[in-house]
MARMIMI-51561 format. One record per residue (C-alpha): residue number from 1; x, y, z; chain; residue in one letter. Coordinates in Angstrom, 2 decimals. Each point is the difference from the previous one (the first is absolute). Layout:
R,NUM,X,Y,Z,A,a
...
end
This chain:
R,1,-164.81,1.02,97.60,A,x
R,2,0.29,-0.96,3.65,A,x
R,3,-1.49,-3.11,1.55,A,x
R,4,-1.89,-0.40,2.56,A,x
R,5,-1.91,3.37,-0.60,A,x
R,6,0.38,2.79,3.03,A,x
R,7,3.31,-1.90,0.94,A,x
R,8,1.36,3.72,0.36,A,x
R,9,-0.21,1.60,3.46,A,x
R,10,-1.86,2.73,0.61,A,x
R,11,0.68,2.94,2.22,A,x
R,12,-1.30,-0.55,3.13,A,x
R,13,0.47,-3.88,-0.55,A,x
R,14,3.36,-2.28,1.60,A,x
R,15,-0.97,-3.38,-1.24,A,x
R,16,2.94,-0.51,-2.85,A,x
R,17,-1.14,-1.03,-2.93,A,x
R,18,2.15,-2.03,-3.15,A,x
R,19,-1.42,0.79,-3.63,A,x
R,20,1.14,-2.70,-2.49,A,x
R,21,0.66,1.21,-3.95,A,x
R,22,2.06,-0.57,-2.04,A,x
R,23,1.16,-4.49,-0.77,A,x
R,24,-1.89,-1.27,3.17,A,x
R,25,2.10,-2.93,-0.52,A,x
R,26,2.98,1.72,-0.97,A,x
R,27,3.41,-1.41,1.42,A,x
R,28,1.42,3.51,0.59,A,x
R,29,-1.97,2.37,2.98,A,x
R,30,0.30,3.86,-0.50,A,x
R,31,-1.38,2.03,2.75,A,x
R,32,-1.48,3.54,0.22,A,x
R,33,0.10,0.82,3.94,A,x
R,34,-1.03,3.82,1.37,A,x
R,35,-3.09,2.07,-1.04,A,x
R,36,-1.85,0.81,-2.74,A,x
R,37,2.75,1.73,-1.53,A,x
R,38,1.25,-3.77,-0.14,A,x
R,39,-3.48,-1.63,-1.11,A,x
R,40,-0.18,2.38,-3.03,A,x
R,41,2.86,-1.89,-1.64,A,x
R,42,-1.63,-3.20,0.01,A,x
R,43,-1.37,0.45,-3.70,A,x
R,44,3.43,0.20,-1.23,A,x
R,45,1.07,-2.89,2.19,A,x
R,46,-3.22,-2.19,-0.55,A,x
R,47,0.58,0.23,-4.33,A,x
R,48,4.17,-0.64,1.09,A,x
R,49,-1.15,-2.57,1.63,A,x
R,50,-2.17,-1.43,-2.47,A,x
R,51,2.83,0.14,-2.37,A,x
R,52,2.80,-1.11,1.89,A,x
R,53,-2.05,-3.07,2.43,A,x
R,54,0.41,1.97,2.98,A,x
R,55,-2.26,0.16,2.93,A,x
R,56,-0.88,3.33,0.94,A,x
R,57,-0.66,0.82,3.78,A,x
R,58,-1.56,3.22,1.64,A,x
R,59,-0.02,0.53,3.90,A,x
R,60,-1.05,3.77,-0.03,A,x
R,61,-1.98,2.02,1.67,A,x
R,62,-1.63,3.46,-0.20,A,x
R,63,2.48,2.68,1.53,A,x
R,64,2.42,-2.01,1.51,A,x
R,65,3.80,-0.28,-1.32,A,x
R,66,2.33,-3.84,0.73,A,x
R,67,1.29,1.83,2.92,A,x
R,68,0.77,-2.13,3.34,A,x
R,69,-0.87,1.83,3.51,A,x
R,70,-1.37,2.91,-1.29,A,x
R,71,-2.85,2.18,1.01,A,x
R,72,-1.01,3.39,-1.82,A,x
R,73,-2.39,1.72,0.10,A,x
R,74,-2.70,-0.47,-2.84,A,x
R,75,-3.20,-1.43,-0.88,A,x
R,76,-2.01,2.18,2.67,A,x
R,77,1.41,-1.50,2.85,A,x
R,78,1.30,3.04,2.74,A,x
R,79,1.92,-2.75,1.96,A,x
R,80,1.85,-1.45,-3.01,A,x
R,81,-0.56,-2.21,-2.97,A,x
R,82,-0.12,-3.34,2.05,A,x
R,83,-2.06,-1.69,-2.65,A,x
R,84,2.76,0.20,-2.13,A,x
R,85,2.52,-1.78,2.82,A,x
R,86,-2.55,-2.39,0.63,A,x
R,87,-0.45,-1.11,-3.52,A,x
R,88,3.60,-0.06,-0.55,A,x
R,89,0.66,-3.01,2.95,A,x
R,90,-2.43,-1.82,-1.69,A,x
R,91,1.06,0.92,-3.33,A,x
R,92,3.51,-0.95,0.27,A,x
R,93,-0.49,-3.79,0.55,A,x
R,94,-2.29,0.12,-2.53,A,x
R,95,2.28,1.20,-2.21,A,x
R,96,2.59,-2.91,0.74,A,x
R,97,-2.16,-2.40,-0.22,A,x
R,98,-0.37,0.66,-3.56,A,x
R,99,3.47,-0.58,-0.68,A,x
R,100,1.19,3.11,-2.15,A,x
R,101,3.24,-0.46,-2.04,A,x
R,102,-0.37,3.85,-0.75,A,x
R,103,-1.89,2.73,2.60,A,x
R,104,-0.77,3.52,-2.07,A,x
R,105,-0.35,2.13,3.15,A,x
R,106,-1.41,3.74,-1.09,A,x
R,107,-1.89,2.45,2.14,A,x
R,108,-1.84,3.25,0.12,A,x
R,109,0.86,3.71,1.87,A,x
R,110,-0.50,-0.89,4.09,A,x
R,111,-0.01,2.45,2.96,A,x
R,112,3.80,-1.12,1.37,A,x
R,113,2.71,1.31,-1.14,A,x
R,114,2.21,-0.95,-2.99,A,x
R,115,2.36,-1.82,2.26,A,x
R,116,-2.06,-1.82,2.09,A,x
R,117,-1.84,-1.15,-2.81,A,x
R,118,2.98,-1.15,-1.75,A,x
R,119,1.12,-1.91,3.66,A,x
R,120,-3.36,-2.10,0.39,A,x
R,121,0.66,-1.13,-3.65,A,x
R,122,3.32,-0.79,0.55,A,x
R,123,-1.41,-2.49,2.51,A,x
R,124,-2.10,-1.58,-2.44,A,x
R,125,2.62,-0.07,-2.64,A,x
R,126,2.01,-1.72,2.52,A,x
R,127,-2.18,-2.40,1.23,A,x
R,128,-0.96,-1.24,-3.84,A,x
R,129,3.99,-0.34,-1.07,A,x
R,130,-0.28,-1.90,3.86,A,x
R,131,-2.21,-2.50,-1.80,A,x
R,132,1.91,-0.30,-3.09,A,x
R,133,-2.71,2.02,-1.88,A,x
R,134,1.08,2.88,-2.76,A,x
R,135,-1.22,3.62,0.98,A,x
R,136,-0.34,2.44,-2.22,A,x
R,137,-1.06,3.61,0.50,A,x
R,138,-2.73,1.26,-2.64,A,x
R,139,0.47,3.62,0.59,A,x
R,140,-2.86,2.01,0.00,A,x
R,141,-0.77,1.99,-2.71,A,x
R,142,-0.39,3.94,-0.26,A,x
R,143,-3.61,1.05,1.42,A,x
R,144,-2.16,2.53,-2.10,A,x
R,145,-1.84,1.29,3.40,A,x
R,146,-3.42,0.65,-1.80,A,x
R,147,-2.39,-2.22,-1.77,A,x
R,148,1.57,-0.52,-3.49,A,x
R,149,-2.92,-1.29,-1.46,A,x
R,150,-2.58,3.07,1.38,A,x
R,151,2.50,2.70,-1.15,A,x
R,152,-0.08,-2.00,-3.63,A,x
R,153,-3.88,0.33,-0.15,A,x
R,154,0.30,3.47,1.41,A,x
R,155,2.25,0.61,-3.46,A,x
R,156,-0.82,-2.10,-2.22,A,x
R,157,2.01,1.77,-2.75,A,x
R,158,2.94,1.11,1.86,A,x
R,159,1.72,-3.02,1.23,A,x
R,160,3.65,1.59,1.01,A,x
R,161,-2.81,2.27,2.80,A,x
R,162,0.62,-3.65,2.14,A,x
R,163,3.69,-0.34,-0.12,A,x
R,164,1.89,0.45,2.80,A,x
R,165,3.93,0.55,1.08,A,x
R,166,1.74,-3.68,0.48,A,x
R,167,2.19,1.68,2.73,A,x
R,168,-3.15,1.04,2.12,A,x
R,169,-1.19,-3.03,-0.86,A,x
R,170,2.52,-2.07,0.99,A,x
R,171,0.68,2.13,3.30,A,x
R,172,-4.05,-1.07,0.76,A,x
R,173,0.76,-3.76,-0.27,A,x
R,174,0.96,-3.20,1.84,A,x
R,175,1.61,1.18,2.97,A,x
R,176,3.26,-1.65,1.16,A,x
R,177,0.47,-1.70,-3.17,A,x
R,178,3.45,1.90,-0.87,A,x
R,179,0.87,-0.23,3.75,A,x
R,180,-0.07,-3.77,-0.16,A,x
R,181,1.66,-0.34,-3.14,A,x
R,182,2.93,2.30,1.74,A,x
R,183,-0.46,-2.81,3.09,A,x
R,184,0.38,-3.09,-1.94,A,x
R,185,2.23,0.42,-3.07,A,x
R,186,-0.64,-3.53,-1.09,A,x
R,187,-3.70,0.25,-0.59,A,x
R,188,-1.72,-0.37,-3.32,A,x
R,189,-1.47,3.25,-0.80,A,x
R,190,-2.29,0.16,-2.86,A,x
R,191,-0.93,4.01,-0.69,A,x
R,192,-2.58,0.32,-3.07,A,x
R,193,0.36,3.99,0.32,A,x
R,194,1.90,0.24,-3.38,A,x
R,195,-3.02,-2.04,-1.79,A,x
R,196,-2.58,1.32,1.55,A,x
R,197,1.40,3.72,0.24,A,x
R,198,2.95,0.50,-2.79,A,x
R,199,0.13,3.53,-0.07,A,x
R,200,-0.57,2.46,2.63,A,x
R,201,-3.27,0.15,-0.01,A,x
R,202,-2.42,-2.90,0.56,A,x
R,203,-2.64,-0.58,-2.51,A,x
R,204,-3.36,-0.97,0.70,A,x
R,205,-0.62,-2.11,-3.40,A,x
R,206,2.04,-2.17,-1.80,A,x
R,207,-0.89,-0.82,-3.29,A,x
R,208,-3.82,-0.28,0.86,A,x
R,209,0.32,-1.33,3.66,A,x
R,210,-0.95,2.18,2.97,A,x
R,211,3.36,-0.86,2.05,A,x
R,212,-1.37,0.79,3.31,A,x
R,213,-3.66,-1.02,1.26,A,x
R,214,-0.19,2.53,2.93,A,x
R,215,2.55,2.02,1.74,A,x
R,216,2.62,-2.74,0.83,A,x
R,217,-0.52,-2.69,-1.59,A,x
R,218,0.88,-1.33,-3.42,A,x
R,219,-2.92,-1.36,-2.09,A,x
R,220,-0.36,-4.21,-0.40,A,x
R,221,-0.02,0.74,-4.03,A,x
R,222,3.05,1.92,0.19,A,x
R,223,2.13,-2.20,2.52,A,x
R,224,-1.08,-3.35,-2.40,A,x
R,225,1.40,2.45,-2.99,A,x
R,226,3.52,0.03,2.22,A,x
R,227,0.46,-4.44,-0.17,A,x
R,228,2.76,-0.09,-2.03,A,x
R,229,1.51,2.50,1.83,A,x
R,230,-0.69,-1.34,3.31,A,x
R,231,0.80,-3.43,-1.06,A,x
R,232,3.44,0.87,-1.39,A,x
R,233,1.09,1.99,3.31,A,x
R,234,-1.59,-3.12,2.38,A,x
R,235,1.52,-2.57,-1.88,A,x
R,236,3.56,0.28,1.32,A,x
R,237,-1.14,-0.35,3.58,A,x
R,238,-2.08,-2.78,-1.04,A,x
R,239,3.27,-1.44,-1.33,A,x
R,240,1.88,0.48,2.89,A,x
R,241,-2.77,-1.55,2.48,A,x
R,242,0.71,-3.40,-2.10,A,x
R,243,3.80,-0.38,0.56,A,x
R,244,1.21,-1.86,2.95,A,x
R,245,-0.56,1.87,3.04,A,x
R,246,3.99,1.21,0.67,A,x
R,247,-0.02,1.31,-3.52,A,x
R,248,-2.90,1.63,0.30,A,x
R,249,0.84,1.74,3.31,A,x
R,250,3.40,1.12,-1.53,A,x
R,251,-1.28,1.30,-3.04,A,x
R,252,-2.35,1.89,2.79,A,x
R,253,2.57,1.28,2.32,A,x
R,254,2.71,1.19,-2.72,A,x
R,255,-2.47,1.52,-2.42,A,x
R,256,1.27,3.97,0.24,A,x
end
């Protein structure tokens, strides 16, 4: 789906990578910046884009949110995660230089807390609405916290034995993401909870697709089963990237 092949960033890596789908050619750019809890849209956005003859760019990396001038501590490193602040320096310009009309910023559960979290995106938010670019928030979704698709071999005839509680889910998700929402009123927030979880518990098969591929994120089969849905609640921002830039940034600072 994504060209050039291995254009994702591993763990341990900080070179940035940018992963074409969707219309190369395209005259509309929709970005997914964060994690892999960002990448694992891309098969929605790559058929969206398809459709709709817009290019599709991903600047992700393993374990490491679209925060600015933070270090956590993750990926095995005692001193802090400073792959991940590396990687985002580098990233950043990268990301420009694509020229995004729309950034889909979404990221996983990180050792900060809620509120710092929500602060370092803030700066990123800020510093893409600097450069006339649309964010949008692509709020994480509610984490199962064991392997969905072990515990469905483990019962193979008792499906509702790998639910889980959307609440606990949800409390096990993207940290900071309701903070920053709270922090900046004006930003696009685009929360699949109700699709992916409508009642209060979350199943882990709809229709005959395993929704979640391990124990946090959402399988590629599943997320390309979502396009219409992400396409309809993307399209408005995409919309608003295209007006003139002082309607645009009204529209953004008086949205409730």
């Amino acid at each position: 789906v994504m060209e050039p092949d291995g254009c994702f960033t591993g763990l341990n890596d900080t070179e940035p990578g940018v992963c074409v789908s969707g219309d190369p050619e395209g005259p509309v750019t929709v970005a997914l910046f964060g994690d892999s809890h960002a990448g694992m849209w891309n098969t929605a956005l790559d058929q969206i884009g398809r459709d709709r003859r817009w290019r599709v760019v991903t600047v992700a990396k393993s374990s490491c949110p679209p925060t600015e001038d933070l270090v956590f501590d993750d990926g095995g490193e005692p001193a802090g995660y400073t792959q991940c602040l590396r990687y985002q320096e580098d990233a950043w310009p990268l990301l420009l230089e694509q020229e995004p009309d729309v950034v889909l910023l979404s990221s996983a559960r990180y050792g900060a807390p809620g509120e710092v979290v929500a602060e370092a995106l803030a700066r990123r938010v800020d510093a893409l609405s600097e450069q006339g670019v649309v964010p949008v928030l692509l709020r994480d979704v509610p984490r199962p916290g064991f392997d969905v698709p072990e515990c469905l071999m483990d019962h193979p005839d008792d499906v509702p034995e790998c639910a889980f509680d959307r609440q606990e889910g949800l409390a096990a998700s993207g940290r900071g993401h309701d903070e920053l929402a709270q922090l900046r009123p004006g930003l696009g927030v685009i929360d699949m909870t109700e699709v992916i979880c409508p009642g209060p518990v979350c199943s882990p098969v709809v229709g005959d697709v395993v929704v979640w591929r391990d124990n946090n994120h959402l399988s590629a089969t599943y997320v390309r089963s979502l396009s219409e849905v992400v396409e309809a609640r993307v399209l408005p921002w995409v919309a608003v990237s295209q007006l003139p830039g002082p309607a645009a940034d009204w529209l953004l600072d008086e949205r409730p």
